[in-house]
KOLTI-370848 format. One line per field, with one value per atom (N, C-alpha, C, O): x, y, z; residue number from 1; atom name. Coordinates in Angstrom, 3 decimals. Layout:
X = c(X_...) .
Y = c(Y_...) .
Z = c(Z_...) .
nuvex = c(NUM_...) .
kollo = c(CA_...) .
//
This chain:
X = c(-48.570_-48.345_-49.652_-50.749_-49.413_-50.680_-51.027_-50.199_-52.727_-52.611_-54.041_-55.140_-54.002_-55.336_-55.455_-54.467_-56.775_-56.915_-58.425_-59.354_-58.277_-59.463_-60.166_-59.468_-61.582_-62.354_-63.469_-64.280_-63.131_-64.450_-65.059_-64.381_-66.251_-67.453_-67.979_-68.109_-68.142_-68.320_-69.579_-70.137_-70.092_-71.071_-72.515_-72.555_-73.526_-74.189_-75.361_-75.427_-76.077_-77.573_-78.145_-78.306_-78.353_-78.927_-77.667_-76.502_-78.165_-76.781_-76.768_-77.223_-76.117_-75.643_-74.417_-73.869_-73.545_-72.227_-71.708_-72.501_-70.790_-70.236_-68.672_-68.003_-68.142_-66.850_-66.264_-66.608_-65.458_-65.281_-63.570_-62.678_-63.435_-61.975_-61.859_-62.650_-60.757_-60.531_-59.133_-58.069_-59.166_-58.183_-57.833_-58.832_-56.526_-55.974_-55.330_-55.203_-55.054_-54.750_-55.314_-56.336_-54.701_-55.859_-55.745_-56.812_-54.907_-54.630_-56.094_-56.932_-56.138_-56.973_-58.030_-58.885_-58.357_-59.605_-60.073_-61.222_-59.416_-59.694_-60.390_-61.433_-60.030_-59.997_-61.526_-62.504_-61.507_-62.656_-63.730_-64.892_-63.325_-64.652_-65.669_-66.884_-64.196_-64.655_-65.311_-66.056_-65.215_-65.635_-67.185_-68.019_-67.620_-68.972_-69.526_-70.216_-69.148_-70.246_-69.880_-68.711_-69.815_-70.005_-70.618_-71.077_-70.752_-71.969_-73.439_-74.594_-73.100_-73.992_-74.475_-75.699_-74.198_-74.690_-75.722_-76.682_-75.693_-76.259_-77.982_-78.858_-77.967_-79.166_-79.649_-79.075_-81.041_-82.294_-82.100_-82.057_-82.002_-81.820_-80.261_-79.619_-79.754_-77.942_-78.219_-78.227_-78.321_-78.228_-76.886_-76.472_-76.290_-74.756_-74.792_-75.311_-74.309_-74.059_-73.234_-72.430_-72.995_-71.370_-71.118_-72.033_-70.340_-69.642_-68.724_-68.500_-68.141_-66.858_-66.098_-66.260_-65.298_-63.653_-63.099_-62.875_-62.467_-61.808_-60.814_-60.945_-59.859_-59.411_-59.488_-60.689_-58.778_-58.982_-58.311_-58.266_-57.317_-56.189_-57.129_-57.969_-56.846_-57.574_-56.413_-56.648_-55.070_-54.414_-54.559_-54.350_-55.046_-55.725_-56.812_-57.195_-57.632_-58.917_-58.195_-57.191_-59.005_-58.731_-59.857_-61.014_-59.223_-60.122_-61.588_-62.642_-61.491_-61.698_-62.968_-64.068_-62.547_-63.550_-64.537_-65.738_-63.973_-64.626_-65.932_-66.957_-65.867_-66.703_-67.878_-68.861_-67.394_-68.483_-69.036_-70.006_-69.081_-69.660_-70.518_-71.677_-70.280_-71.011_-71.856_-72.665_-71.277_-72.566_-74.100_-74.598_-74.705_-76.434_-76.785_-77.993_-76.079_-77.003_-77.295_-78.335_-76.218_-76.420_-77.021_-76.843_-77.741_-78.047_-77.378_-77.518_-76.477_-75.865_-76.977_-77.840_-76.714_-77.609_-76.123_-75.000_-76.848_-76.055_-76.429_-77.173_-76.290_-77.222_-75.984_-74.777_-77.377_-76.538_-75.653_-74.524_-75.848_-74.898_-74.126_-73.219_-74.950_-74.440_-72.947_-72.219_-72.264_-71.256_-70.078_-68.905_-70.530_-70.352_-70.305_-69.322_-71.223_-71.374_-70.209_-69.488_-70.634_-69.960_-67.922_-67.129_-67.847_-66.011_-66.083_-65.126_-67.079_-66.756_-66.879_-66.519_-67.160_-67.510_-66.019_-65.625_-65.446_-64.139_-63.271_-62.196_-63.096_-62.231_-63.072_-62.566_-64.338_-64.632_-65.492_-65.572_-65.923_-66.559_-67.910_-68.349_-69.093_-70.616_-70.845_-70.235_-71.841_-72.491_-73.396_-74.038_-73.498_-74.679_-76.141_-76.831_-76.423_-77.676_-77.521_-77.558_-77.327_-77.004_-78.133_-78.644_-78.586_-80.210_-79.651_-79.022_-80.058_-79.782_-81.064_-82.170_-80.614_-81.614_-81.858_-82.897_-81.553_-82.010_-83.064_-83.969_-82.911_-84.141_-85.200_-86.314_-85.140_-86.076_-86.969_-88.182_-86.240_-87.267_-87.521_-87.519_-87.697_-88.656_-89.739_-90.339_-89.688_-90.631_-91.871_-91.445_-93.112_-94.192_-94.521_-95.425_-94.128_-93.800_-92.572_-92.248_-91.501_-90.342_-90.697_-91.491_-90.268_-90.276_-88.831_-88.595_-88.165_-86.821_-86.484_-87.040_-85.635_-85.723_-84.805_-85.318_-83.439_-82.809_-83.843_-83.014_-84.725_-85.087_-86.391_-87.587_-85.134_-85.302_-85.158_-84.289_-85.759_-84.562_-84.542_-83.878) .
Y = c(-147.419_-148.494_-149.271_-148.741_-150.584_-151.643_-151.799_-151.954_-151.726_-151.970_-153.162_-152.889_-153.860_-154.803_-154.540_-154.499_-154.365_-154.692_-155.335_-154.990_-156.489_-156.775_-156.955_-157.392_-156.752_-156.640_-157.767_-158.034_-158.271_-159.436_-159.031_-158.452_-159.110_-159.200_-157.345_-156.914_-156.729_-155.252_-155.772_-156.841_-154.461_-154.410_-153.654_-152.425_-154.438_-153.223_-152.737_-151.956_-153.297_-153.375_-154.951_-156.008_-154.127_-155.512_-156.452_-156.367_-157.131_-158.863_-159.194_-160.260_-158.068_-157.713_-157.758_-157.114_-158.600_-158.725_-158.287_-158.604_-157.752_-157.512_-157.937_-157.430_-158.861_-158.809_-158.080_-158.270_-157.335_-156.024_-156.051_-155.896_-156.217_-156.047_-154.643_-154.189_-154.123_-152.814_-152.727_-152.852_-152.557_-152.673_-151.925_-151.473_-151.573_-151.488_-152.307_-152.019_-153.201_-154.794_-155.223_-155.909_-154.860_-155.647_-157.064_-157.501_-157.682_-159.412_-159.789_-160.578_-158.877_-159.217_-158.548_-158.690_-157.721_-157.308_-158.394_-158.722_-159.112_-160.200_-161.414_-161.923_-161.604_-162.875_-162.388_-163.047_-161.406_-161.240_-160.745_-160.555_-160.497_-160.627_-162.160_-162.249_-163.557_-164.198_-164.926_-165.858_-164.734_-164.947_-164.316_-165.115_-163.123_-162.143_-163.292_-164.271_-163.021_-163.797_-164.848_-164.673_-165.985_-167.448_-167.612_-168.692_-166.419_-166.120_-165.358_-165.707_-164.447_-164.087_-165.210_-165.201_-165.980_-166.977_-167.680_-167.932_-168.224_-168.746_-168.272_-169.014_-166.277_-166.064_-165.570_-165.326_-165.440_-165.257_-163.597_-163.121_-162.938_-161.338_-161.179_-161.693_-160.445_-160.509_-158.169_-157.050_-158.547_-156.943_-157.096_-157.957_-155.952_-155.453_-154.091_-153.165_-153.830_-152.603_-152.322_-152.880_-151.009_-150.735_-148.906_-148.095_-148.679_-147.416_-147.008_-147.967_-146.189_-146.269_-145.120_-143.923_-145.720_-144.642_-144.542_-145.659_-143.558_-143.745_-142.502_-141.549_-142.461_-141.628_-140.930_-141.010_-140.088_-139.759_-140.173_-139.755_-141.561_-141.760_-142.614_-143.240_-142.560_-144.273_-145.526_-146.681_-144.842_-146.431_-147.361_-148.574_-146.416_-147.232_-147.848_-148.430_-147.761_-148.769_-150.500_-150.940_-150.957_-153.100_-153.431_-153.204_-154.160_-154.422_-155.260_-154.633_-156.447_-157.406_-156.791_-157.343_-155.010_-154.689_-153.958_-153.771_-153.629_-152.510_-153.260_-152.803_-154.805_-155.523_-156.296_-157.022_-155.885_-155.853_-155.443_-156.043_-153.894_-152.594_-153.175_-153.449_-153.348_-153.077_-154.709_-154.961_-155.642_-156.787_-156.297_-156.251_-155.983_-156.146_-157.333_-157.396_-158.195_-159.629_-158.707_-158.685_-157.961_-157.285_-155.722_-154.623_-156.110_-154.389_-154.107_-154.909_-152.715_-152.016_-150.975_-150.372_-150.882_-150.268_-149.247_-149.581_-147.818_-146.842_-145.490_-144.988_-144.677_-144.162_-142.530_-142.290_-141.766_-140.225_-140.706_-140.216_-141.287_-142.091_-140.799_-141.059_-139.539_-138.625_-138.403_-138.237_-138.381_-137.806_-139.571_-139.429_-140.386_-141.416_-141.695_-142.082_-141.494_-141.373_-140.298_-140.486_-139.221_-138.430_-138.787_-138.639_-139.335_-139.867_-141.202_-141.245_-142.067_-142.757_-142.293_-143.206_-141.477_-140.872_-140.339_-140.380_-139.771_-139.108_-140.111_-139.572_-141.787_-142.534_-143.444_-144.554_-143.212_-143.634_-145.384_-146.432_-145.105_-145.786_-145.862_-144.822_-147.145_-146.912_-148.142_-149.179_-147.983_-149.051_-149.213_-148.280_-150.463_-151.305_-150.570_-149.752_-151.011_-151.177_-150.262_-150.690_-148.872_-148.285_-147.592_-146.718_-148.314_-148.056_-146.896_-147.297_-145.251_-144.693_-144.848_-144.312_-145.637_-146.113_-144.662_-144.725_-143.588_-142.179_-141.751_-141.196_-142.167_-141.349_-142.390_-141.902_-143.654_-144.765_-144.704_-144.754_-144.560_-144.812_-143.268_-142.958_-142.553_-141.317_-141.711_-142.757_-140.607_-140.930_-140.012_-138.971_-140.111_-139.358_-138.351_-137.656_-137.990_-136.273_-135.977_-135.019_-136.216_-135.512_-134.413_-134.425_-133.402_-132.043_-131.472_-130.382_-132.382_-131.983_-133.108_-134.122_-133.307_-134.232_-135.047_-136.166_-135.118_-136.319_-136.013_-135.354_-136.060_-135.961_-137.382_-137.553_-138.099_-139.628_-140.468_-140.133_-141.508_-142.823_-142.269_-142.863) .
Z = c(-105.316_-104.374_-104.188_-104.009_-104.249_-104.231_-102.772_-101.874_-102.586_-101.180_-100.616_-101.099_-100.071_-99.808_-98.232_-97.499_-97.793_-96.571_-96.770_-97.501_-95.748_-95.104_-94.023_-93.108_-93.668_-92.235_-92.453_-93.340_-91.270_-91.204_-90.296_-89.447_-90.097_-89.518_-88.895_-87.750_-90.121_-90.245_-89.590_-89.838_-88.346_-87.899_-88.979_-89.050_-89.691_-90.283_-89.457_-88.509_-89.980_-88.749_-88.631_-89.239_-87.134_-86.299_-86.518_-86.131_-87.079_-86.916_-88.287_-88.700_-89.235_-89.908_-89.852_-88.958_-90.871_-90.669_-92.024_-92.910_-92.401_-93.957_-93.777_-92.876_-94.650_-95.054_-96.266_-97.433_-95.894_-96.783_-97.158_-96.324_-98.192_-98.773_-99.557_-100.384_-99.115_-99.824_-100.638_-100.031_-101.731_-102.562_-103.708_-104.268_-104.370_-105.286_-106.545_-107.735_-105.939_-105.987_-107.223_-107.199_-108.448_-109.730_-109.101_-108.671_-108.996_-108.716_-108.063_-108.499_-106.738_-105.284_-105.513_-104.640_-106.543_-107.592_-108.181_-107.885_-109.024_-109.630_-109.011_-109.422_-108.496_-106.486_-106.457_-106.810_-106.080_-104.847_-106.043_-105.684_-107.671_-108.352_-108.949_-109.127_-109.195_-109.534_-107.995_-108.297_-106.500_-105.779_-105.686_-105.261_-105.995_-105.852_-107.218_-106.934_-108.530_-109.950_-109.342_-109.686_-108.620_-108.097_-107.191_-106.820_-106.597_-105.502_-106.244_-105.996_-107.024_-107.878_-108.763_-108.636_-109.428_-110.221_-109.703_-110.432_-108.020_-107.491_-106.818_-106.375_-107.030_-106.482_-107.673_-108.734_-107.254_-108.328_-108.821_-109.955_-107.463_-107.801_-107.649_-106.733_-108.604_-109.010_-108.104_-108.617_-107.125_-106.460_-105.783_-105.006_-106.328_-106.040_-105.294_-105.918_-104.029_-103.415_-103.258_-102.511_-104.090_-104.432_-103.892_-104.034_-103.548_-103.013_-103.883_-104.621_-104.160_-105.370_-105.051_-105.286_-104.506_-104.507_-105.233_-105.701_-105.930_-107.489_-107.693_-106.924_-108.655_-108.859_-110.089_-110.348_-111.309_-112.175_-112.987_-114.144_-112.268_-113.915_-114.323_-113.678_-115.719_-116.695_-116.327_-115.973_-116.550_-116.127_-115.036_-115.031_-113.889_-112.568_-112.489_-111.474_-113.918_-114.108_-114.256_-114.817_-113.656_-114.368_-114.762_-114.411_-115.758_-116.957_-116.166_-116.068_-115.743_-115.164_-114.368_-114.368_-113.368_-112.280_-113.647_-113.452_-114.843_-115.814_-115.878_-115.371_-116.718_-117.430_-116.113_-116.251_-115.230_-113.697_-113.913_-114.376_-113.834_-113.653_-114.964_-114.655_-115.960_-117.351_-117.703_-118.596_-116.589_-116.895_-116.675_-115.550_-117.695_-117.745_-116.734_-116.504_-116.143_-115.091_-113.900_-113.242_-113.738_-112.586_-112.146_-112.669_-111.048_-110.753_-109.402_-108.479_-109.230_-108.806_-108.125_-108.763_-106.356_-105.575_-104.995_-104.620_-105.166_-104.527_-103.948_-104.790_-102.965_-102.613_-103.037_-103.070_-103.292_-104.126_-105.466_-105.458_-106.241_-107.036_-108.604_-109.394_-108.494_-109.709_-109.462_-110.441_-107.815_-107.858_-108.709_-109.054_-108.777_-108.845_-110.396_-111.028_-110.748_-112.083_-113.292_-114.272_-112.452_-112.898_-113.159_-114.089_-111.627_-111.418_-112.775_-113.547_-112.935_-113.728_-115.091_-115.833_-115.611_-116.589_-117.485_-118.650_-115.994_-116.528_-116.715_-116.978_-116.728_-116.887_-117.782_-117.950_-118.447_-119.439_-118.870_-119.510_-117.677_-117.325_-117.065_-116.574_-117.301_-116.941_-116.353_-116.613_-115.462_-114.518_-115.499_-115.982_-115.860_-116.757_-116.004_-116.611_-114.665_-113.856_-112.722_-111.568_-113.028_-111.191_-111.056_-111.756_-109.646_-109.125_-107.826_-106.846_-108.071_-107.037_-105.765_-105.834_-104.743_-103.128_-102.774_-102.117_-102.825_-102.380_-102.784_-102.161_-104.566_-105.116_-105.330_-105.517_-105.349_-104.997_-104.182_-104.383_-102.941_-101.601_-101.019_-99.828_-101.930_-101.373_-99.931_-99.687_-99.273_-97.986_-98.522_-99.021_-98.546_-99.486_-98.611_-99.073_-97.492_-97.243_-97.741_-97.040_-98.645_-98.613_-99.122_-100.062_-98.696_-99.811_-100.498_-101.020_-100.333_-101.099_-101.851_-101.429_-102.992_-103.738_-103.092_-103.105_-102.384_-101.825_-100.314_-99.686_-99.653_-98.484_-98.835_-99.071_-98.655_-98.379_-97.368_-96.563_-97.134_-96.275_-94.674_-93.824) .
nuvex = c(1_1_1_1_2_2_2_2_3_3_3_3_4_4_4_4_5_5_5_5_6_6_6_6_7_7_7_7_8_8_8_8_9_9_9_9_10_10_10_10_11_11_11_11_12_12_12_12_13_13_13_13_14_14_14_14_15_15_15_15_16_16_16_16_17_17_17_17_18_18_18_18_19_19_19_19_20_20_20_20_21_21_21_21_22_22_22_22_23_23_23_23_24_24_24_24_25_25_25_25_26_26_26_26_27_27_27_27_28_28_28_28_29_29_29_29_30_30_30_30_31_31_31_31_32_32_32_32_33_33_33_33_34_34_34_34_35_35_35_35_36_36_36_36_37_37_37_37_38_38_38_38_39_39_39_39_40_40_40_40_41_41_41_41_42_42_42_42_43_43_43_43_44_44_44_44_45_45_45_45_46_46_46_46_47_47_47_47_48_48_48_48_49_49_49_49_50_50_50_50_51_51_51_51_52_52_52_52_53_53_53_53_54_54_54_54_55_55_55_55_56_56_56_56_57_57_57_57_58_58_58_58_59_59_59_59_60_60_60_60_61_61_61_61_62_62_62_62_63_63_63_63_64_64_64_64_65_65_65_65_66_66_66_66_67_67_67_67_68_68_68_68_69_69_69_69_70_70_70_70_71_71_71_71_72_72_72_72_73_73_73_73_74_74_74_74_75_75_75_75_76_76_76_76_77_77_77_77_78_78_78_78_79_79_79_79_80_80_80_80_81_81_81_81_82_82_82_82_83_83_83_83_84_84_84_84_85_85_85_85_86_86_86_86_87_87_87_87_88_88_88_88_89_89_89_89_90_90_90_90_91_91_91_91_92_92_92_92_93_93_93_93_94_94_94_94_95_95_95_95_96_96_96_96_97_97_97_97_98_98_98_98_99_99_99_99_100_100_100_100_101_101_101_101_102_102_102_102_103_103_103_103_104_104_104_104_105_105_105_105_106_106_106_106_107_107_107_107_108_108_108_108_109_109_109_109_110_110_110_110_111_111_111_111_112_112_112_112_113_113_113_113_114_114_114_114_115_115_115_115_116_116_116_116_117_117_117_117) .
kollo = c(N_CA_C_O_N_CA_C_O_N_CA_C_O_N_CA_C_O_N_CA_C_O_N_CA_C_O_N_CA_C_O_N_CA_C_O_N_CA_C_O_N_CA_C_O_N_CA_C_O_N_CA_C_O_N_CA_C_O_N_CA_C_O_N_CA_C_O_N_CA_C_O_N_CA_C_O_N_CA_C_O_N_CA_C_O_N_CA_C_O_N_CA_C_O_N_CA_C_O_N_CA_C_O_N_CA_C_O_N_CA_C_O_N_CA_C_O_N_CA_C_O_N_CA_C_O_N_CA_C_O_N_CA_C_O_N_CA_C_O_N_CA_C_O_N_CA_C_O_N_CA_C_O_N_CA_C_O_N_CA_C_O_N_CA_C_O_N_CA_C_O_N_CA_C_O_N_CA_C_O_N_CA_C_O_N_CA_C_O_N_CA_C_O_N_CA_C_O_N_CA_C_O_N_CA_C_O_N_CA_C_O_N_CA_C_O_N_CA_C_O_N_CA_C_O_N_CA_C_O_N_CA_C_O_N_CA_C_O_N_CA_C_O_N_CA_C_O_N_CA_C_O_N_CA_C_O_N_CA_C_O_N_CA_C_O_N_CA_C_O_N_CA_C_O_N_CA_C_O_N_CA_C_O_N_CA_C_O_N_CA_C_O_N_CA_C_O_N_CA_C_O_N_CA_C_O_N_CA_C_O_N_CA_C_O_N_CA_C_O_N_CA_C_O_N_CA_C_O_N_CA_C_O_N_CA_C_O_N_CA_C_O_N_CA_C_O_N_CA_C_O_N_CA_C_O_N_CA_C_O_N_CA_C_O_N_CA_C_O_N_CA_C_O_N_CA_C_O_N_CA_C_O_N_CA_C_O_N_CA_C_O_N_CA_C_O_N_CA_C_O_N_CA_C_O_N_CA_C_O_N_CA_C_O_N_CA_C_O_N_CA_C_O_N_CA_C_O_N_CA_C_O_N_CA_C_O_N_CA_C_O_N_CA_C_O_N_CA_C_O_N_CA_C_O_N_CA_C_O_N_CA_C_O_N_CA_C_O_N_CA_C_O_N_CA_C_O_N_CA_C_O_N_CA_C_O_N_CA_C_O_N_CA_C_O_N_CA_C_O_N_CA_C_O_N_CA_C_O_N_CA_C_O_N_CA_C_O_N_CA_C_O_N_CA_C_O) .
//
């Protein structure tokens, strides 16, 4: 069953607002990608922050979100990103550019390797 929802004005930090569509929806997949590369086209740094819910069929991949994931213009920010990797892996999927923010921004006392942020 196909499902779209959307939220405007997600609180993030400070006065931080996110509009966030959540979907199944190849159609409303489609929509809201050529909306992100027309917004992406326009800035200097192409940074994408992506979360990824997924399941394990391959037929529930769209083509359209695949060749996202795998544009080289873009870099993909995600924080803990192996379990991520790993789900795309099993449907034969790779993020061109996925920058894990956990293991980036180490704090230089961490003494554990995710004891970041």
């Amino acid at each position: 069953m196909e499902f779209s929802d959307e939220y405007r004005d997600v609180e993030a930090h400070g006065n931080t607002k996110l509009h966030v569509i959540r979907t199944n929806d190849k159609k409303q997949m489609a929509i809201s990608l050529a909306q992100y590369e027309h917004h992406l086209r326009l800035q200097r740094h192409k940074i994408v922050g992506i979360d990824l819910e997924y399941n394990n069929e391959p037929e529930a991949t769209c083509t359209i979100f695949d060749n996202f994931l795998a544009d080289p213009r873009y870099t993909f920010a995600g924080f803990s990103i192996d379990g991520d990797k790993t789900g795309l892996e099993h449907v034969n999927l790779e993020v061109a550019n996925f920058v894990d923010i956990q293991k980036e921004l180490r704090m230089p006392e961490a003494t554990k390797e995710l004891d970041s942020l």
